[in-house]
C-alpha positions in Angstrom: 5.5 -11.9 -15.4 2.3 -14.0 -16.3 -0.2 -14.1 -14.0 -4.2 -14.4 -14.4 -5.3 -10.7 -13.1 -8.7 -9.7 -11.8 -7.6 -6.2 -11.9 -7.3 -5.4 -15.2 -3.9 -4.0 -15.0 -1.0 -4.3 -16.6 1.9 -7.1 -16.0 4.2 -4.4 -14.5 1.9 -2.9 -11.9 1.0 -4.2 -8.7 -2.6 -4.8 -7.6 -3.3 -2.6 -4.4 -4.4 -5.7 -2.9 -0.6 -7.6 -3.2 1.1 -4.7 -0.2 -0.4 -4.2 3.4 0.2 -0.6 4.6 1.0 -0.8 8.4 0.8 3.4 9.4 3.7 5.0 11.3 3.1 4.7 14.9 1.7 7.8 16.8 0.8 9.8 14.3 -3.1 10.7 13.0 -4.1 9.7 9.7 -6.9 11.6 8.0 -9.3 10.4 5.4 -6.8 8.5 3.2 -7.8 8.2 -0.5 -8.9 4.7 -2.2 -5.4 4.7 -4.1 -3.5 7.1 -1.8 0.6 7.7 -2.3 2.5 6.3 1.0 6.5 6.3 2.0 7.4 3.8 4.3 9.8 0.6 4.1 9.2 -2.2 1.8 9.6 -5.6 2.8 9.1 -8.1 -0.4 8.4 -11.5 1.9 5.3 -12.8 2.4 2.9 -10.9 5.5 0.0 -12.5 6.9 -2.9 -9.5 6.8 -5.5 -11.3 8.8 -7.7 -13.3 6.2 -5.1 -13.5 3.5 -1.2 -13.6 2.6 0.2 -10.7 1.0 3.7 -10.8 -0.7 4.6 -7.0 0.1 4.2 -5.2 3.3 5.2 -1.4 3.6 6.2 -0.5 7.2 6.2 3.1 8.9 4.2 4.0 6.6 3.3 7.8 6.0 0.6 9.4 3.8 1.8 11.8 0.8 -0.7 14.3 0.2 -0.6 16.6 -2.2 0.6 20.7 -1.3 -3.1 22.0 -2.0 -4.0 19.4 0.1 -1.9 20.6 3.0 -3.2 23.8 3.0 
């Protein structure tokens, strides 16, 4: 894939602003990092996120935190 990048990254990764995150319902969220790890259910169709269109959109999403962070 070709594409002109403002994010300096490589052709095979994603730019974190291409995927909305929409959070499980009813559960709290803490501070999440700038580029934290999420599970959810990836939908690759195009998601209108308010000001812009983003191609992927992760649903029920869940933060991953590391074990030392659990603690």
């Amino acid at each position: 894939m070709s594409y002109d990048d403002p994010h300096d990254v490589d052709d095979t990764d994603v730019p974190f602003d291409t995927v909305a995150v929409l959070w499980r319902k009813g559960i709290t969220v803490p501070p999440v990092p700038s580029q934290p790890t999420v599970e959810g259910v990836l939908h690759l169709r195009n998601y209108d996120a308010g000001p812009v269109i983003v191609p992927l959109r992760l649903d029920d999403a869940t933060p991953v935190y590391p074990e030392e962070a659990k603690r």
